[in-house]
C-alpha positions in Angstrom: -11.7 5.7 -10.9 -11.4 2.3 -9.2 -9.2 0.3 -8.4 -10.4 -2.6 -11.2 -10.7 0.6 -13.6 -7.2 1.5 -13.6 -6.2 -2.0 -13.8 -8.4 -2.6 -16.8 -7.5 1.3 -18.4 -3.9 0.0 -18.1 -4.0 -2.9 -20.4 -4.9 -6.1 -17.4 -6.5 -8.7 -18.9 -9.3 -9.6 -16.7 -10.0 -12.7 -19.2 -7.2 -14.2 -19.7 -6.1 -14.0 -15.9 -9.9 -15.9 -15.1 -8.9 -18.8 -17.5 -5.7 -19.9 -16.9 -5.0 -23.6 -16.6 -4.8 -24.9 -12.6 -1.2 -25.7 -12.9 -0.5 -22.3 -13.5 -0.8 -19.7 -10.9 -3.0 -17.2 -11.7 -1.6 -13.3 -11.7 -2.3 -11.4 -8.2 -3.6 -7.9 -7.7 -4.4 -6.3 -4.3 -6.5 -3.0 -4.2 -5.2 -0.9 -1.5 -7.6 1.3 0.7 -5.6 4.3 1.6 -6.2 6.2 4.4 -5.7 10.1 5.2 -4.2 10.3 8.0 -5.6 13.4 9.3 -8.6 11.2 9.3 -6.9 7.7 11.1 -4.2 6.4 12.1 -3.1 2.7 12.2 -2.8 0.8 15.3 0.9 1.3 16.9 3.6 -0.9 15.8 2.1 -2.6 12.4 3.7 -2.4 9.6 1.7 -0.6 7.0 2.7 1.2 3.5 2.8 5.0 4.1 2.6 7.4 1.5 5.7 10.3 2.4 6.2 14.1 1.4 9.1 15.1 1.3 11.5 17.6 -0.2 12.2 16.0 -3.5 8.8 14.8 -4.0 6.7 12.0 -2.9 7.0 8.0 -2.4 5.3 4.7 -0.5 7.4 3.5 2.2 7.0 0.3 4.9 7.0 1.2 8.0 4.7 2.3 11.5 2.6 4.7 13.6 4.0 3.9 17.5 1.8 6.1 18.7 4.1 9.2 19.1 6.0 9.4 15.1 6.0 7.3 12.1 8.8 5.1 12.3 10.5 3.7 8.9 10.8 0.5 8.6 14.3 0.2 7.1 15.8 2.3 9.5 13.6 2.5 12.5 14.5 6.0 12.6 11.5 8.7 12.7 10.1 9.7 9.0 11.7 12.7 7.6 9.2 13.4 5.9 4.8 14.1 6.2 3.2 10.9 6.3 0.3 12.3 4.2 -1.4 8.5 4.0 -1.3 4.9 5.1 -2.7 1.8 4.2 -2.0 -1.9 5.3 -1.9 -4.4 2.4 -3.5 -8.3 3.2 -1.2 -9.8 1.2 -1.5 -13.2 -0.9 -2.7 -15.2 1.8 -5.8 -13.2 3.2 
């Protein structure tokens, strides 16, 4: 399933977000490309979302490859956790 799929399975009003008056900004939506990272890493030190193992279960995080460990980005301390995937978000302004 894509991206535009789920959003659309989940109740996203493509319509309604494609006519809505200039003054009013328009509802954002950014499809993220995940990557394995068995199969790539990111470049060292930028900030990506990384999807961790752990324990307890799993959950995105912020934070960077620096070549050696994944690093999170609230701590700067190594991931406890198995970076399983990454991916780095554009953002509004892309």
């Amino acid at each position: 399933m894509t991206g535009l799929q789920t959003l659309l399975r989940d109740g996203f009003d493509l319509a309604a977000a494609a006519t809505q008056p200039a003054d009013i900004s328009p509802p954002m939506a950014e499809l993220l490309e995940w990557h394995a990272t068995a199969d790539a890493l990111p470049d060292a030190d930028i900030t990506v979302l990384m999807w961790v193992r752990e324990a307890g279960g799993a959950d995105w995080h912020s934070g960077w490859w620096d070549g050696q460990d994944w690093r999170d980005a609230a701590s700067g301390g190594v991931v406890a956790g198995e970076v399983s995937h990454w991916a780095e978000p554009e953002g509004p302004g892309a």
